[in-house]
N, CA, C and O atoms as CSV, one atom per row, in Angstrom:
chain,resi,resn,atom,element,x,y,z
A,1,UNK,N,N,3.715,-16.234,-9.726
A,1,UNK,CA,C,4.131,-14.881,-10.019
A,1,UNK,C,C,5.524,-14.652,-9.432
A,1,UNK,O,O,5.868,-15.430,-8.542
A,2,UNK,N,N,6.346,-13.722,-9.796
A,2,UNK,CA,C,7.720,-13.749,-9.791
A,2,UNK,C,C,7.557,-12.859,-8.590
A,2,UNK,O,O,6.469,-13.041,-8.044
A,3,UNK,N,N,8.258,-12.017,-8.058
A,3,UNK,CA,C,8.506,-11.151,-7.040
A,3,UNK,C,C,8.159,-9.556,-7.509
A,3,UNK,O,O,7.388,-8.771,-6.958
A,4,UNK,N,N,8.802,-9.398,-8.438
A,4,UNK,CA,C,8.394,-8.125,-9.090
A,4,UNK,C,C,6.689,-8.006,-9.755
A,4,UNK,O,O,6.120,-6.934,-9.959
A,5,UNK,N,N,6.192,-9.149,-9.969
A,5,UNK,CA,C,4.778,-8.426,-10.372
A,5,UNK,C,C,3.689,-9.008,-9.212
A,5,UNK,O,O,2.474,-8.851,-9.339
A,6,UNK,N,N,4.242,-9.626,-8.188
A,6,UNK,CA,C,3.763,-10.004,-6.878
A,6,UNK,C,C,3.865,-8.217,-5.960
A,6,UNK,O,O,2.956,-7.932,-5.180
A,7,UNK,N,N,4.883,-7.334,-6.169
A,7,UNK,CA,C,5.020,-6.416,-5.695
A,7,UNK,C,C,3.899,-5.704,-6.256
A,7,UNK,O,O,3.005,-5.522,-5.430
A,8,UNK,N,N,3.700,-5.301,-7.270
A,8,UNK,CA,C,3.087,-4.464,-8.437
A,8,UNK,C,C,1.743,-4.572,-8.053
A,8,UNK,O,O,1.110,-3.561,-7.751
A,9,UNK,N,N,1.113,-5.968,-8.027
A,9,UNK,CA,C,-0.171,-6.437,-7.900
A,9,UNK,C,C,-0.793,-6.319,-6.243
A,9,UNK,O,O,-1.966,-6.442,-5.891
A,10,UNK,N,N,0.577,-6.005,-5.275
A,10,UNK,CA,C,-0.135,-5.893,-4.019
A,10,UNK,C,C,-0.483,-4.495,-3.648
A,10,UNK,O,O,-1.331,-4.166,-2.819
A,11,UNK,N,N,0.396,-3.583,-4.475
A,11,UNK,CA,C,-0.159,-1.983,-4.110
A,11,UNK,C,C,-1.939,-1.585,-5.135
A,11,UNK,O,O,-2.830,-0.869,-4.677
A,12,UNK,N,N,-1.974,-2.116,-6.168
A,12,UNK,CA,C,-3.090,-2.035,-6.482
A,12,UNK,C,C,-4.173,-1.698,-5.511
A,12,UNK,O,O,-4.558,-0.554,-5.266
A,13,UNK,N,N,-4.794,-3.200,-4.788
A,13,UNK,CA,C,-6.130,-2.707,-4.123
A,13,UNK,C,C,-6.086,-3.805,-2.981
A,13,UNK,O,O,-5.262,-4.695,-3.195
A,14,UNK,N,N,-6.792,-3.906,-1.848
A,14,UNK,CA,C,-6.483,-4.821,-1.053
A,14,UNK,C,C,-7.306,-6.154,-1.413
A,14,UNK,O,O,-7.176,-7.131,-0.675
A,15,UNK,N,N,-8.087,-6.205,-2.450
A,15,UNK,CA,C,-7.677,-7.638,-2.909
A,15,UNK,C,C,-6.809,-8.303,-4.024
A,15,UNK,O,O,-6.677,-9.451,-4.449
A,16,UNK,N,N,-6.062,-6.588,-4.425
A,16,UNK,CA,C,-5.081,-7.345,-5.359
A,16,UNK,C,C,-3.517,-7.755,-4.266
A,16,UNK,O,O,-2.483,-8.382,-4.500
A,17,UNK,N,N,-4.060,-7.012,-3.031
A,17,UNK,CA,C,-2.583,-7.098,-1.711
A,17,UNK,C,C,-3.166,-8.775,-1.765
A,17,UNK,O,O,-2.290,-9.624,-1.929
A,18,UNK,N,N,-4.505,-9.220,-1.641
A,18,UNK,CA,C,-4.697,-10.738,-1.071
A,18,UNK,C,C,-4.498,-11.655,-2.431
A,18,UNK,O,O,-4.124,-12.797,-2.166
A,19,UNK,N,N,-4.667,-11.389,-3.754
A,19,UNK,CA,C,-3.873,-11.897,-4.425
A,19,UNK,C,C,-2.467,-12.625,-4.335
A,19,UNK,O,O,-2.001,-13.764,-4.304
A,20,UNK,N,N,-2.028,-11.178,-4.309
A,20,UNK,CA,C,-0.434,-11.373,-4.569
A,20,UNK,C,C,-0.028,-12.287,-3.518
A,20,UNK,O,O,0.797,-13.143,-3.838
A,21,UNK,N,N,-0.594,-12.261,-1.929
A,21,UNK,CA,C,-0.537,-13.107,-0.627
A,21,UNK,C,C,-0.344,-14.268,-1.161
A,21,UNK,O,O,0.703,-14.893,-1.326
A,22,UNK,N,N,-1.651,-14.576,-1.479
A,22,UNK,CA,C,-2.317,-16.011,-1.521
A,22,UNK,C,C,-1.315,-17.057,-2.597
A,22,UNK,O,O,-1.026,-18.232,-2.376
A,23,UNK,N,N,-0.896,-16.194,-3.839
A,23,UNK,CA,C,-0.713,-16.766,-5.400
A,23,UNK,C,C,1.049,-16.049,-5.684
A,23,UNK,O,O,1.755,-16.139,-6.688
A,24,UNK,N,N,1.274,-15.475,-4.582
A,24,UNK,CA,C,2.256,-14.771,-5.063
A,24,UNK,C,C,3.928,-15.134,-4.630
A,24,UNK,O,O,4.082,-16.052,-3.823
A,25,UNK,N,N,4.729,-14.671,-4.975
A,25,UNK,CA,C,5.914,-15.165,-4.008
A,25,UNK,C,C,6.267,-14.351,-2.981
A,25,UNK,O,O,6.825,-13.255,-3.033
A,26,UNK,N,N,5.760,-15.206,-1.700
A,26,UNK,CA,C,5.565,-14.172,-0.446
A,26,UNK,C,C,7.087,-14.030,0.289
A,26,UNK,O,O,7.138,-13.136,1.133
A,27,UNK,N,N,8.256,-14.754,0.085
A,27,UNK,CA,C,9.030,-14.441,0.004
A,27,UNK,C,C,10.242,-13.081,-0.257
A,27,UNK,O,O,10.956,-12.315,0.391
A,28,UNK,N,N,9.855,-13.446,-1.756
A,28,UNK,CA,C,10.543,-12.340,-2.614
A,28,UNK,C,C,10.281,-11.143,-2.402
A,28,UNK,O,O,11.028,-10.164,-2.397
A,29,UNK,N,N,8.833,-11.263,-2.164
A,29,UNK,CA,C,7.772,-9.900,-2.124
A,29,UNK,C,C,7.683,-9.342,-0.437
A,29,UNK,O,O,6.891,-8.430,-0.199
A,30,UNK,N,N,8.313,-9.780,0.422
A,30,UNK,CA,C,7.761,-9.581,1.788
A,30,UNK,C,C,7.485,-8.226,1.695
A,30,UNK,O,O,6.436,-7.655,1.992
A,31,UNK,N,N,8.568,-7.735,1.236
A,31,UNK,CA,C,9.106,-6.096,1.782
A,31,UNK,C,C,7.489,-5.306,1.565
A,31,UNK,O,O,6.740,-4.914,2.460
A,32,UNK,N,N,7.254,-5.234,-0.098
A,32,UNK,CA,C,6.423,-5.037,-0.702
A,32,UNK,C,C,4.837,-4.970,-0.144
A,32,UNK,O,O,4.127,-3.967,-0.084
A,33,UNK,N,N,4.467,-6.495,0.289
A,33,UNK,CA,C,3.306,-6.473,0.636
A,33,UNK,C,C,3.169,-6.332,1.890
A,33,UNK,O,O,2.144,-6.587,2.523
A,34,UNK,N,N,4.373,-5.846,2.401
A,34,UNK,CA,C,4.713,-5.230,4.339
A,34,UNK,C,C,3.975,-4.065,3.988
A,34,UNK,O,O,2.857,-3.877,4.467
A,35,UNK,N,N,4.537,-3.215,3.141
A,35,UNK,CA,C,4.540,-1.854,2.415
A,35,UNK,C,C,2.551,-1.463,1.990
A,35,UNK,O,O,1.791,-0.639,2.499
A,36,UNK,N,N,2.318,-2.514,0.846
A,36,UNK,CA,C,0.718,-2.471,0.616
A,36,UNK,C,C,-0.203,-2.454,2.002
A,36,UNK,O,O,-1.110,-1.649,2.215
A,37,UNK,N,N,0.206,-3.467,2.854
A,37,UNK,CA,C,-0.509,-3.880,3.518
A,37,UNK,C,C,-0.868,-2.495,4.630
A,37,UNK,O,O,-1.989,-1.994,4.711
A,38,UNK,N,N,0.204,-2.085,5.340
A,38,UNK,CA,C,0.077,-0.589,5.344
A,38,UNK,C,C,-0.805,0.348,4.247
A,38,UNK,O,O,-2.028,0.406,4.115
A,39,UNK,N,N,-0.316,0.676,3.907
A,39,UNK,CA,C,-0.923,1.261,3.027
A,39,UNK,C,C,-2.479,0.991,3.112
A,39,UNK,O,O,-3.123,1.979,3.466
A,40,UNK,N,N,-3.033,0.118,2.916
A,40,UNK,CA,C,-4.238,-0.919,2.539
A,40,UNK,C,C,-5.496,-0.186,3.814
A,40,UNK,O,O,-6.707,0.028,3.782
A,41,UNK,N,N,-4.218,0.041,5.013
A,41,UNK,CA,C,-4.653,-0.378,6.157
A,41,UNK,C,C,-4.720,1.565,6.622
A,41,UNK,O,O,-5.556,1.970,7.431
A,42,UNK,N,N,-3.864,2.367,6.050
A,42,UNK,CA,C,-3.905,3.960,5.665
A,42,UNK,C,C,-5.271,4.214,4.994
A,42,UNK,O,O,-6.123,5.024,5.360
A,43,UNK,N,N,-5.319,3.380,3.954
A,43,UNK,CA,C,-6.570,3.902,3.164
A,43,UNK,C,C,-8.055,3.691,3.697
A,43,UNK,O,O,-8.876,4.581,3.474
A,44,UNK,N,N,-8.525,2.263,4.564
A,44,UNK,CA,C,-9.204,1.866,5.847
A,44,UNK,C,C,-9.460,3.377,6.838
A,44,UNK,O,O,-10.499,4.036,6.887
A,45,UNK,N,N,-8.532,3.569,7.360
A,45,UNK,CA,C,-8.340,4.689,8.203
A,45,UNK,C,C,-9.256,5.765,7.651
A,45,UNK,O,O,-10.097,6.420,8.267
A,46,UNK,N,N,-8.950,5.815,6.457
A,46,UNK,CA,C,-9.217,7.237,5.317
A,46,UNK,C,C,-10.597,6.933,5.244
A,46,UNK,O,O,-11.123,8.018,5.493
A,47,UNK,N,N,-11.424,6.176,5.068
A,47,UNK,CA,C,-12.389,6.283,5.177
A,47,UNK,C,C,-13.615,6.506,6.309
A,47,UNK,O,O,-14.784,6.860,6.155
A,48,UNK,N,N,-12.917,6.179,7.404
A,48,UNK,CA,C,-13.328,6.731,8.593
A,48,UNK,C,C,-13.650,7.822,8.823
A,48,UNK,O,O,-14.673,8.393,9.201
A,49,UNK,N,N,-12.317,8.167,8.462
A,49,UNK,CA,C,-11.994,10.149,8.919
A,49,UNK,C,C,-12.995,10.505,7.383
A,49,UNK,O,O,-14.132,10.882,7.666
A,50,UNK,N,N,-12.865,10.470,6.719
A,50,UNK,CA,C,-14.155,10.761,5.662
A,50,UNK,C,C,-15.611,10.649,5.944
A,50,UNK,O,O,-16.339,10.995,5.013
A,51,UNK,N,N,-16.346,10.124,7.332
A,51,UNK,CA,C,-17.480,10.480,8.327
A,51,UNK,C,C,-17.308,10.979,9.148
A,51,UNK,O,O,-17.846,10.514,10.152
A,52,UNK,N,N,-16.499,12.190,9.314
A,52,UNK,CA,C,-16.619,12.637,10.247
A,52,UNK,C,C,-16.965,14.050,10.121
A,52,UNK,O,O,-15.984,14.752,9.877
A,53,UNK,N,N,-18.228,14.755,10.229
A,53,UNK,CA,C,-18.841,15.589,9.551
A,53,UNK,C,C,-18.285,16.840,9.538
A,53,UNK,O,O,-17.829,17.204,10.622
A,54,UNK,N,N,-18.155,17.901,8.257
A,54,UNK,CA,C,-17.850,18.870,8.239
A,54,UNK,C,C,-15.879,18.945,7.253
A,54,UNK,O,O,-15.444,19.128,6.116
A,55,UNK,N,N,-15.438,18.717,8.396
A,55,UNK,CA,C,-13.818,18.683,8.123
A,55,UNK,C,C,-13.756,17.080,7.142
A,55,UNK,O,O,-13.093,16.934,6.115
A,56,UNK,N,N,-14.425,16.264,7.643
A,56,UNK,CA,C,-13.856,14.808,7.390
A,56,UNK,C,C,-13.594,14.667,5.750
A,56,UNK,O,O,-12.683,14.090,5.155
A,57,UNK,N,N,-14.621,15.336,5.295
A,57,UNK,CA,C,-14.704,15.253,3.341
A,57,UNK,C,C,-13.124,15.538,2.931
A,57,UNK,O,O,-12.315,14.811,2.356
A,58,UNK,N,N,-12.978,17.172,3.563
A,58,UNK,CA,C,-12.156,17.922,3.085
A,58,UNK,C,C,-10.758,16.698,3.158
A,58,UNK,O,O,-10.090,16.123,2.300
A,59,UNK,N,N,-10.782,16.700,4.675
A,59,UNK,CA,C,-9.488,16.043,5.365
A,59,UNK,C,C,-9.441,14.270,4.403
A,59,UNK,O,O,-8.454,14.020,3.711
A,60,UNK,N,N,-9.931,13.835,4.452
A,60,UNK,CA,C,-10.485,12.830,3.611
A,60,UNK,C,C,-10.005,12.946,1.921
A,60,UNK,O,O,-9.424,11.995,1.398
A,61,UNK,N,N,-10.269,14.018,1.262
A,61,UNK,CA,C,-9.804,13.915,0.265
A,61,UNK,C,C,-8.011,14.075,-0.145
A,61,UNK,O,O,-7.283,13.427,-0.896
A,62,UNK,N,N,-7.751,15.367,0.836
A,62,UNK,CA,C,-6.198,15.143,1.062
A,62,UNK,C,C,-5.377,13.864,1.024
A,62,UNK,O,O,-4.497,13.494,0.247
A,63,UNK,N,N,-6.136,13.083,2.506
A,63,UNK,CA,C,-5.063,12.022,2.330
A,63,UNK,C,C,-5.306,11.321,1.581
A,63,UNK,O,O,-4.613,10.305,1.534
A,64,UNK,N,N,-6.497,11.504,0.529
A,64,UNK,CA,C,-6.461,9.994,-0.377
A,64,UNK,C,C,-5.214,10.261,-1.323
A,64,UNK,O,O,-4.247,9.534,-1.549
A,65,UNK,N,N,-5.563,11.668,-1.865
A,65,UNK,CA,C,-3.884,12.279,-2.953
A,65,UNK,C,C,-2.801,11.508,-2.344
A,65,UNK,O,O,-2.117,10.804,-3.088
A,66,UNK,N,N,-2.555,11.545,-1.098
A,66,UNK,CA,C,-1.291,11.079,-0.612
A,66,UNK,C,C,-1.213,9.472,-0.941
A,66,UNK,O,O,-0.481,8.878,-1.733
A,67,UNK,N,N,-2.078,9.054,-0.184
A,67,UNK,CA,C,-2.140,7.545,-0.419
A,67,UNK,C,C,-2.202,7.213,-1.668
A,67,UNK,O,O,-1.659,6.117,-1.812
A,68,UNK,N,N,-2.657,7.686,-2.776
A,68,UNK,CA,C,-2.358,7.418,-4.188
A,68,UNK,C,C,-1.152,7.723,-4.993
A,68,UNK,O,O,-1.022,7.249,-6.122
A,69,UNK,N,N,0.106,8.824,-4.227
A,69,UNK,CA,C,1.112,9.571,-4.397
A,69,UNK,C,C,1.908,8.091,-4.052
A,69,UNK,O,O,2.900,7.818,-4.727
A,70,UNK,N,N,1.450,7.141,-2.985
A,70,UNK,CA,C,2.206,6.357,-2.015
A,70,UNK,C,C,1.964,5.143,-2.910
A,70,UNK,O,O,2.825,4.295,-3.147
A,71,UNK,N,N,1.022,5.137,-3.269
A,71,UNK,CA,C,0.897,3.425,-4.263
A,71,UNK,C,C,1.322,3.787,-5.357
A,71,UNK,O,O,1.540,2.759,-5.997
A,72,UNK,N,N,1.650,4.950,-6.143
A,72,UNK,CA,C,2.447,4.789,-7.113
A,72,UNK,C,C,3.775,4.590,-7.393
A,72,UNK,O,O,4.335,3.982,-8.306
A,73,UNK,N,N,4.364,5.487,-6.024
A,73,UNK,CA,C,6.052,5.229,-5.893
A,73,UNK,C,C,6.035,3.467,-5.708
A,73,UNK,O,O,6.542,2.577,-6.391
A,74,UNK,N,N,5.132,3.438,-4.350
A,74,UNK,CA,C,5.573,1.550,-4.471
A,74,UNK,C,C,5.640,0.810,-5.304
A,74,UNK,O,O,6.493,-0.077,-5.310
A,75,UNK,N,N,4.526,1.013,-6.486
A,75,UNK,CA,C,4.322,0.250,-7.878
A,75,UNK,C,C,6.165,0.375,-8.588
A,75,UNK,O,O,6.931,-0.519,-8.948
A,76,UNK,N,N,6.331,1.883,-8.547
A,76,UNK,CA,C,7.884,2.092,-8.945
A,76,UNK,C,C,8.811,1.406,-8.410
A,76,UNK,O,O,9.316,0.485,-9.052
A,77,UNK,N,N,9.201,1.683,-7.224
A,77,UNK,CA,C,9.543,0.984,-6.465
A,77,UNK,C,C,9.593,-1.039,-6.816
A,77,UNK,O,O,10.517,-1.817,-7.050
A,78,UNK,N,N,8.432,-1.164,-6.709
A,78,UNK,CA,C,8.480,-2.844,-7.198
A,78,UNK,C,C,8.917,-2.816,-8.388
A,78,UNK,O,O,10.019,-3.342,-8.547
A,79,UNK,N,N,8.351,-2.315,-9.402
A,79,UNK,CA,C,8.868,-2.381,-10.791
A,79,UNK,C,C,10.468,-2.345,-10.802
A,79,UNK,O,O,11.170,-3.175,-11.380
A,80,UNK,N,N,10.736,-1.705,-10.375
A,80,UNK,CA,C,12.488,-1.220,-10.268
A,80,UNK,C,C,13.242,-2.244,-9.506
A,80,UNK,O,O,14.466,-2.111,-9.525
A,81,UNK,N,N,12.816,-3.103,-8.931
A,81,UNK,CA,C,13.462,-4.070,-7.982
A,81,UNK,C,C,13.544,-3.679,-6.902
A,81,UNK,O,O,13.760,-4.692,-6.236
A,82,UNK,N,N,13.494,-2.233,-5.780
A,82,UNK,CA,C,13.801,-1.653,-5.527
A,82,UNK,C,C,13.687,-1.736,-3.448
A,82,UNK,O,O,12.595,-1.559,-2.906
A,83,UNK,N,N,14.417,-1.896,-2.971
A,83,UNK,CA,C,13.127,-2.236,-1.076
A,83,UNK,C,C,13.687,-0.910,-0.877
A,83,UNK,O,O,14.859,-0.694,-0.567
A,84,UNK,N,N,12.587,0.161,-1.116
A,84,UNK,CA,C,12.700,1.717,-0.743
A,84,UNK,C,C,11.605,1.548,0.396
A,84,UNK,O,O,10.684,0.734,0.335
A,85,UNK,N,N,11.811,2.342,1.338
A,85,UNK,CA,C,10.478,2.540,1.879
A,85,UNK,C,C,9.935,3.807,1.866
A,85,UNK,O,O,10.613,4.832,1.791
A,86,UNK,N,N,8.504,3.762,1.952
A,86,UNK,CA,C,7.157,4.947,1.537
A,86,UNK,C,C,7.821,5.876,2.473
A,86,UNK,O,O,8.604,5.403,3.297
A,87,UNK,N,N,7.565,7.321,2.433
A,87,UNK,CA,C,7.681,8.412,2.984
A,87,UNK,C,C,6.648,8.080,3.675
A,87,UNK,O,O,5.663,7.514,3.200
A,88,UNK,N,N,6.849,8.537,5.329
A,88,UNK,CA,C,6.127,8.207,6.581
A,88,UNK,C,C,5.918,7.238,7.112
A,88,UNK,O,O,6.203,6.966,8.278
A,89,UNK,N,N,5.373,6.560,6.311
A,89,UNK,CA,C,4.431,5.343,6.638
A,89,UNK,C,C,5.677,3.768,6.764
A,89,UNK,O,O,5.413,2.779,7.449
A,90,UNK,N,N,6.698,3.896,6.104
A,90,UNK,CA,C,7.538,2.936,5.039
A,90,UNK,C,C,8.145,2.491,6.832
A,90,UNK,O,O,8.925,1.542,6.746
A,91,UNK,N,N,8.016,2.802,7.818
A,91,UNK,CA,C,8.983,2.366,9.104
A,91,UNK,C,C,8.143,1.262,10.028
A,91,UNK,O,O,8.533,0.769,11.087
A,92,UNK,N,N,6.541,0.940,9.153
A,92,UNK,CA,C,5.875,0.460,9.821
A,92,UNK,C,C,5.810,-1.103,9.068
A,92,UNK,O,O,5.562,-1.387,7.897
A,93,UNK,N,N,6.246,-2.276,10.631
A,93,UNK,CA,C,5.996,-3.813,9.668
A,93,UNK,C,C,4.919,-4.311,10.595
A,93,UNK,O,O,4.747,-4.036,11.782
A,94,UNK,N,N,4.225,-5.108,9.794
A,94,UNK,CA,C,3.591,-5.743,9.862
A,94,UNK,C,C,3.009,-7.158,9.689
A,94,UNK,O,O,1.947,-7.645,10.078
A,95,UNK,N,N,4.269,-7.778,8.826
A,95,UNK,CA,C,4.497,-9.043,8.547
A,95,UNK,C,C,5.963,-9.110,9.154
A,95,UNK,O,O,6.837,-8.256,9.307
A,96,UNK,N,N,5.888,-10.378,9.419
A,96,UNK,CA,C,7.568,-11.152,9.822
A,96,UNK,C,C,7.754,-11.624,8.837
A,96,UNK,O,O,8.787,-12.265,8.645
């Protein structure tokens, strides 16, 4: 896979992030699956705070909007060629 649909395929879902890892050009793509992998690891979180009774549903459904607001710019983002980083989250690495 080229870099641009190695990007595309890692914001999807976190086994399309272990896809793109495994099969992908981890190179080209660092920025990208720096970016998913976050993300991946936001949405993890989100389900936590989604047991936590009362508030958690509510609070829970918010950030999923966001986190889905966030994998679409990245998808853009990759599509476009683009090393933007995510609003908030985009300052955090996690790969070298």
């Amino acid at each position: 896979m080229d870099k641009k649909v190695t990007g595309i395929i890692a914001y999807l879902t976190l086994i399309g992030w272990l896809i793109a890892y495994l099969a992908g050009d981890k190179e080209g793509a660092k920025f990208h699956l720096n970016q998913a992998l976050v993300l991946a690891i936001c949405n993890i979180a989100n389900v936590v705070i989604g047991m936590i009774p009362f508030i958690g549903g509510f609070l829970s459904s918010i950030i999923s909007i966001i986190i889905l607001i966030f994998a679409i710019l990245g998808i853009v983002y990759a599509a476009q060629d683009q090393e933007k980083e995510l609003p908030i989250i985009g300052t955090f690495k996690l790969l070298k």
